[in-house]
C-alpha angles and dihedrals in degrees: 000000000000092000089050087055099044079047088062102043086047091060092037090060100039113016109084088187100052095039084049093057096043095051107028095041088042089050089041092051097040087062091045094057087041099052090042098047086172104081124133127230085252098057090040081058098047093047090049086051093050099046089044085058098061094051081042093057094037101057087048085054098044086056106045092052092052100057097047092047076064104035089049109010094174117080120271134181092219092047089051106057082049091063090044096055100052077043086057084046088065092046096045090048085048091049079055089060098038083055092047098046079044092052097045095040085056098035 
């Protein structure tokens, strides 16, 4: 466990997009559950899965793309697609919680 954490506080100091995620979607997701104080147990679950998701996903993508920007500093178009598509994985992960804030503000 001590290397997963030092993974995370890695990517907390020196990861913008991961720092960005765990702040600004925390912060996004705080005010939701404020502002909708009716929330079951079930959709606060859901909501916490989702978001999860997304730091999941971008710390698979922040790895990935550094160790391909060291493994193969110069540009390539391979690399590249790589990099979009764990970049997709985040999106994709974001599109989740934008479902599930979508879901418990309807329902």
């Amino acid at each position: 466990m001590k290397f997963a954490f030092a993974g995370i506080f890695y990517a907390l100091k020196h990861d913008v997009s991961y720092r960005q995620q765990f702040y600004g979607i925390g912060a996004v997701v705080g005010l939701f559950i404020y502002y909708f104080d009716s929330i079951s147990q079930t959709e606060l679950f859901f909501i916490i899965l989702a978001y999860t998701l997304i730091l999941i996903t971008e710390l698979q993508n922040s790895s990935l793309e550094e160790a391909l920007d060291h493994m193969h500093p110069e540009l390539h178009h391979k690399i590249g697609r790589s990099k979009d598509m764990a970049a997709g994985a985040v999106l994709t992960a974001g599109f989740f919680l934008i479902f599930v804030l979508v879901g418990v503000a309807l329902f």
